[in-house]
DOMARTI-702481 format. One record per residue (C-alpha): x, y, z; residue number from 1; residue in three letters. Coordinates in steps of 0.5 Angstrom, whole numbers, plus 2048, in hexadecimal, padded with zeros to 3 digits. Example, Ala and Ser with C-alpha at 12.3 -4.5 7.8 and 13.67 -1.06 7.14 Angstrom:
2
+-----+-----+-----+-----+-----+
:   u :   v :   w :   k :   r :
+-----+-----+-----+-----+-----+
: 819 : 7F7 : 810 :   1 : ALA :
: 81B : 7FE : 80E :   2 : SER :
+-----+-----+-----+-----+-----+
END
This chain:
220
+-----+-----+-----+-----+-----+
:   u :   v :   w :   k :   r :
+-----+-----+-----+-----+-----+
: 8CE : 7BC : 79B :   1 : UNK :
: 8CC : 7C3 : 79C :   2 : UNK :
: 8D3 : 7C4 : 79F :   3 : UNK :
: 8D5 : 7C2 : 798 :   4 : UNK :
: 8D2 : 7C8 : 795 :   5 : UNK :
: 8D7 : 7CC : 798 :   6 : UNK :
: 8DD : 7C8 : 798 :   7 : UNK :
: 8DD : 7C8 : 790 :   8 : UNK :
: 8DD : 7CF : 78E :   9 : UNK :
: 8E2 : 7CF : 794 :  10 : UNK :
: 8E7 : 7CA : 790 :  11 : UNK :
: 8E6 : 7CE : 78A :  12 : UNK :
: 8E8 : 7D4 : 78D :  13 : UNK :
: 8EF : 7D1 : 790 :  14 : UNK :
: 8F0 : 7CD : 789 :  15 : UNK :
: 8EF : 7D3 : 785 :  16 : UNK :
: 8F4 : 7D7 : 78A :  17 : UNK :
: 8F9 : 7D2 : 78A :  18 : UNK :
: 8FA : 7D1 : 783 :  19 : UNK :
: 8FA : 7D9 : 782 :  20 : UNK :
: 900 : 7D9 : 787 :  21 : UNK :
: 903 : 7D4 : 782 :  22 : UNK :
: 902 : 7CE : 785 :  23 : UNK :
: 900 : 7C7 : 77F :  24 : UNK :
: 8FA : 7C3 : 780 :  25 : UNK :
: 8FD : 7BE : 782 :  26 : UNK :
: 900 : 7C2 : 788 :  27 : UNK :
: 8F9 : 7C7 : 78A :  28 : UNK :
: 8F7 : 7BF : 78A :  29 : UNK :
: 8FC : 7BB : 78E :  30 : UNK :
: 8FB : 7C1 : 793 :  31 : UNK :
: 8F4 : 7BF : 794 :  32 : UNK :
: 8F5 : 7B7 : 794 :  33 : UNK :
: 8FB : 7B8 : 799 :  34 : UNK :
: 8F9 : 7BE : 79E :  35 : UNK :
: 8F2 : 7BE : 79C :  36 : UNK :
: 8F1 : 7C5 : 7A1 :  37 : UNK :
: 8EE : 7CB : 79D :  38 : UNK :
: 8F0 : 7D1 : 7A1 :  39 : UNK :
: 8F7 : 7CD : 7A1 :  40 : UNK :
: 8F7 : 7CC : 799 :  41 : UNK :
: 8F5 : 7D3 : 798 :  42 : UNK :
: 8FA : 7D6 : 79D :  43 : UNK :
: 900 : 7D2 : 79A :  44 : UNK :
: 8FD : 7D3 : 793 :  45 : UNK :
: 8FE : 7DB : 795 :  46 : UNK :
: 905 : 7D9 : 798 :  47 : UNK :
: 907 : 7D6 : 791 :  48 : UNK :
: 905 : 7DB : 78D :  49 : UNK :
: 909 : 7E0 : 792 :  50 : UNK :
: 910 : 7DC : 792 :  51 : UNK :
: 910 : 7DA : 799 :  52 : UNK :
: 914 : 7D5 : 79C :  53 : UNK :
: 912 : 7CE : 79D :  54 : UNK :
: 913 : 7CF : 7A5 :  55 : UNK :
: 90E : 7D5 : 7A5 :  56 : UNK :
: 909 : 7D2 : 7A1 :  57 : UNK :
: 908 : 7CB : 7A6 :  58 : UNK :
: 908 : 7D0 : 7AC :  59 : UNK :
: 903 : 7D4 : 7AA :  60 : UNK :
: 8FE : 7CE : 7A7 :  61 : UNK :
: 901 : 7CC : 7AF :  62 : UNK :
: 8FE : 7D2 : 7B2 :  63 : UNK :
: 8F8 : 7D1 : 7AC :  64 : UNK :
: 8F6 : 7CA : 7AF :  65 : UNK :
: 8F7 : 7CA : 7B6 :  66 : UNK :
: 8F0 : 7C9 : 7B8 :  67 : UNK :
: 8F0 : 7C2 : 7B5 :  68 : UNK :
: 8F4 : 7C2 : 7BD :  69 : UNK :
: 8ED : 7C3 : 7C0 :  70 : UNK :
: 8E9 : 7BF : 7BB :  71 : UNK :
: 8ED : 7B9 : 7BC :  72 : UNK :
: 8EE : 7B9 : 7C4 :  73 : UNK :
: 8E5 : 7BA : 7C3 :  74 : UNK :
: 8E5 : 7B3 : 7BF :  75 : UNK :
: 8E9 : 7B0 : 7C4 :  76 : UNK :
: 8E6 : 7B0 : 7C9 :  77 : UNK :
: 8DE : 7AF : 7C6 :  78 : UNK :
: 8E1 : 7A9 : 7C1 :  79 : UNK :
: 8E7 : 7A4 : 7C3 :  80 : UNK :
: 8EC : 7A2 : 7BD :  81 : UNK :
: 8F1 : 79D : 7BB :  82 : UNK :
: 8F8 : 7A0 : 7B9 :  83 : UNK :
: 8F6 : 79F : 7B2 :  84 : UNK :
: 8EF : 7A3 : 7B3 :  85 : UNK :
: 8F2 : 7A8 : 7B5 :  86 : UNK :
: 8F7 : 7AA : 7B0 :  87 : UNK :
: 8F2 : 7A9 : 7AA :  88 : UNK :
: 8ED : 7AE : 7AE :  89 : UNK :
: 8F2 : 7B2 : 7B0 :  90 : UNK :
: 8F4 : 7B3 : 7A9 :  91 : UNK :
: 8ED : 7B4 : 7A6 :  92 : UNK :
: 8EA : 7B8 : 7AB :  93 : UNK :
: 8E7 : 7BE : 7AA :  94 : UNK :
: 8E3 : 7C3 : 7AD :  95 : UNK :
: 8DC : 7C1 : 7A9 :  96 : UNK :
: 8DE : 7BB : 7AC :  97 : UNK :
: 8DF : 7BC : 7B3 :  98 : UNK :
: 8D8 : 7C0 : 7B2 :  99 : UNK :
: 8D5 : 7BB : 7AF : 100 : UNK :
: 8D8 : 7B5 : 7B4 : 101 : UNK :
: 8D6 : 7B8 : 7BB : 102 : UNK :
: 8D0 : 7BB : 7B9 : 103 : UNK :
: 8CC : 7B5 : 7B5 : 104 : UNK :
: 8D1 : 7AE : 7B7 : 105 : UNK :
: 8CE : 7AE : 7BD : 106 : UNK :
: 8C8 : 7AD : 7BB : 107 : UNK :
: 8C9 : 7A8 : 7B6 : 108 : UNK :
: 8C7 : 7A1 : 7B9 : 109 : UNK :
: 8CE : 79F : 7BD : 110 : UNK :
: 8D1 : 7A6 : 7BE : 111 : UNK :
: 8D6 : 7A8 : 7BA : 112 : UNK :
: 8DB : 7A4 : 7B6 : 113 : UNK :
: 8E1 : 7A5 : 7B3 : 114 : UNK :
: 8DC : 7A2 : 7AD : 115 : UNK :
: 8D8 : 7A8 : 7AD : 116 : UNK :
: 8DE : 7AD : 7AF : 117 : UNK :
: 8E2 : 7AA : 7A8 : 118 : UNK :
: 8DB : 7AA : 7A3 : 119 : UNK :
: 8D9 : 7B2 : 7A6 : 120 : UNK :
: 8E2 : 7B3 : 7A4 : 121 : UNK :
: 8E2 : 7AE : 79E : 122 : UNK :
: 8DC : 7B2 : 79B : 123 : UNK :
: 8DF : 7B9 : 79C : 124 : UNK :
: 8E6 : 7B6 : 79A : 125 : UNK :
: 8E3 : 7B4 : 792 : 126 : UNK :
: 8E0 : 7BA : 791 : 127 : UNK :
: 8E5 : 7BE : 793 : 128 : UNK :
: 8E9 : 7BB : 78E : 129 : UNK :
: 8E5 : 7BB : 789 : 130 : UNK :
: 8E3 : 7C2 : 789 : 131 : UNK :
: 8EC : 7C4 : 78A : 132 : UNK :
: 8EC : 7C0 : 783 : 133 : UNK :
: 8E6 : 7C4 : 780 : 134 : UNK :
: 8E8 : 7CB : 782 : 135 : UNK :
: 8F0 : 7C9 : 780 : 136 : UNK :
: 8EE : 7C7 : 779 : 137 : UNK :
: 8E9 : 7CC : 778 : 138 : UNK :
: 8E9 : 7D1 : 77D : 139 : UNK :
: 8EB : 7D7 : 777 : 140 : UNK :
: 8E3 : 7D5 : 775 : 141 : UNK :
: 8E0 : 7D5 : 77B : 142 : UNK :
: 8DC : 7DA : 77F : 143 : UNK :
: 8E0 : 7DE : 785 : 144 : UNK :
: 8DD : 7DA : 78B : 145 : UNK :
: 8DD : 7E0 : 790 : 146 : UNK :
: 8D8 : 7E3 : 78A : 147 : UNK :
: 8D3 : 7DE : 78C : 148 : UNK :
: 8D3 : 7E0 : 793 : 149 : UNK :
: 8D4 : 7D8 : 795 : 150 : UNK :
: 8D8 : 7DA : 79B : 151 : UNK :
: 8D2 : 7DA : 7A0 : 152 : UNK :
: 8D2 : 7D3 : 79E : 153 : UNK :
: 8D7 : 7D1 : 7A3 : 154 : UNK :
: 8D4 : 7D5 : 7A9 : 155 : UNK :
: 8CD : 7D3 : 7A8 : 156 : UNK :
: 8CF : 7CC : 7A8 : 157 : UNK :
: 8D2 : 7CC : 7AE : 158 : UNK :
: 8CD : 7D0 : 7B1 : 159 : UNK :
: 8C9 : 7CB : 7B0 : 160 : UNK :
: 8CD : 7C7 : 7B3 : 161 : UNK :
: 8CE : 7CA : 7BA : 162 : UNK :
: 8C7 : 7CC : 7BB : 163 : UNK :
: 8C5 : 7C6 : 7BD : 164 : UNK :
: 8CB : 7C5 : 7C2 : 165 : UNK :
: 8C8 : 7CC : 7C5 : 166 : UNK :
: 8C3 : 7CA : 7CA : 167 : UNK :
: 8C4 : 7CD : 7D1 : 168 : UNK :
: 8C7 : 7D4 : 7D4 : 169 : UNK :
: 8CD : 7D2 : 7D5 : 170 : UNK :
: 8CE : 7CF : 7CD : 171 : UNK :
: 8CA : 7D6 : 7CA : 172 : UNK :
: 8D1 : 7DA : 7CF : 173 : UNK :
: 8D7 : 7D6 : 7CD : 174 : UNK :
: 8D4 : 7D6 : 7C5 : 175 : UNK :
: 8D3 : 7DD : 7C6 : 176 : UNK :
: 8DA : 7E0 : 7C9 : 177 : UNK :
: 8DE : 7DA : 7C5 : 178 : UNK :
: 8DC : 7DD : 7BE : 179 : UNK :
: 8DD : 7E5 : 7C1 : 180 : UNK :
: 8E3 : 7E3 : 7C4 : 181 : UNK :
: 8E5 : 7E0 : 7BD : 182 : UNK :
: 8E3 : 7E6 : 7BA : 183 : UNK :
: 8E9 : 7EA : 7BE : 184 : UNK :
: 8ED : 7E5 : 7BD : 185 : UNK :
: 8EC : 7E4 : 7B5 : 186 : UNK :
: 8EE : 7EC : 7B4 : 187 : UNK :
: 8F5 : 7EA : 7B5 : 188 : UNK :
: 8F6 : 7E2 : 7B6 : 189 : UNK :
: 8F6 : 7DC : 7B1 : 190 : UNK :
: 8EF : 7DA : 7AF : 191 : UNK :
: 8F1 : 7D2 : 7B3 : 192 : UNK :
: 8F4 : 7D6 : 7B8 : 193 : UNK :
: 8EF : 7DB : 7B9 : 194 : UNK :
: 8EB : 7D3 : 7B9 : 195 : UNK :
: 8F0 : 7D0 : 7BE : 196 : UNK :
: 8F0 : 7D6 : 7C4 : 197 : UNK :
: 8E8 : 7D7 : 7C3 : 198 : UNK :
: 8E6 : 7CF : 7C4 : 199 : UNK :
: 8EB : 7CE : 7CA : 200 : UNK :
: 8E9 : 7D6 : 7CD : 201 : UNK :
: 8E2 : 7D3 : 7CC : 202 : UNK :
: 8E4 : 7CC : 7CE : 203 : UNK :
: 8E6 : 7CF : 7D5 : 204 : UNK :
: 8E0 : 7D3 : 7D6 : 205 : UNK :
: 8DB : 7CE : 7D5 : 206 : UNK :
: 8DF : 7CA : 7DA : 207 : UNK :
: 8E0 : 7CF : 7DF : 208 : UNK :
: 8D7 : 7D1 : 7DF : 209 : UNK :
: 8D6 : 7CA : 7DF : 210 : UNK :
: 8DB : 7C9 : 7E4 : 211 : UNK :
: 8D8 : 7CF : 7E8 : 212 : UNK :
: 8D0 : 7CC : 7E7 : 213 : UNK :
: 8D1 : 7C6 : 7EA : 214 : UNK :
: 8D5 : 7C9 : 7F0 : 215 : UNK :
: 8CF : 7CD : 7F2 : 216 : UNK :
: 8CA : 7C8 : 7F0 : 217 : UNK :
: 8CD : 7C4 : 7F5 : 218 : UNK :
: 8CE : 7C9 : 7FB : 219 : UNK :
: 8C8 : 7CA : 7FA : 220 : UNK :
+-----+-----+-----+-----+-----+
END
């Protein structure tokens, strides 16, 4: 729930965007029932409004949305799927999903579901779209969401996420030269890109200091 607090003033802001490069209501909601990504919509909304090609939007919200590459192999390994559940999680995942599944299904009597996964995705889906249709039919009376500052919702939420993932020196250092390393990268990639490299930069050096620690402990 307080990832919600975020989400909305998000979805109105991609719905006012939307409707000011020209799109209907019923297209800045279909964009949201169908695609159901922010960075994407906002991207692709930009795109509409600039005359891009149809090509040169899907690969940018390509681009924009391969991190979902790194969640989607994470959740594979931690939570076995049928075909079919793996398609309606893939469909609906997204990254307060994937934060919310790692960090809290675990601890949910059984483990991790694919019905604790759906209900964290379902419950984002709705709001979402119900916060497009607000900010599409009313977006002209409605304050600028960046004047309320409500962007550091989003980073304060999966700070609290990963917090509590945090718990040795070799944790503290990946997250650490993760985020600087995402830092560089995000001045001149994508944001999912950026997402993309730094998750698997640190992927492999966890490895790699785990790897190394259990090298020496058994020398020792």
């Amino acid at each position: 729930m307080p990832l919600w607090l975020g989400l909305i003033p998000f979805a109105v802001a991609y719905a006012v965007t939307a409707r000011a490069a020209g799109l209907t209501v019923w297209e800045t909601q279909l964009l949201s029932l169908t695609v159901f990504a922010g960075a994407s919509q906002f991207a692709a909304a930009g795109l509409f409004g600039a005359g891009a090609s149809g090509w040169g939007i899907v690969a940018t919200t390509f681009l924009l949305n391969a991190r979902h590459v790194l969640y989607g192999l994470s959740l594979a390994r931690q939570l076995p799927l049928g075909r079919g559940e793996r398609m309606i999680a893939a469909q609906f995942l997204t990254d307060e999903a994937y934060g919310v599944a790692v960090v809290r299904g675990p601890g949910e009597p059984g483990g991790l579901s694919f019905g604790f996964l759906l209900g964290a995705e379902l419950s984002l889906y709705v709001i979402w779209n119900a916060a497009t249709l607000a900010g599409a039919l009313a977006g002209a009376v409605l304050p600028d969401p960046a004047a309320l500052g409500v962007g550091v919702v989003f980073p304060l939420a999966f700070l609290g996420l990963l917090v509590p993932m945090v718990r040795d020196r070799v944790s503290v250092l990946v997250a650490l030269l993760s985020g600087v390393g995402a830092w560089v990268l995000g001045r001149a990639l994508p944001g999912g890109l950026v997402v993309l490299l730094a998750g698997v930069g640190g992927a492999l050096l966890g490895a790699f200091l785990v790897t190394r620690g259990g090298q020496a402990g058994e020398s020792a």
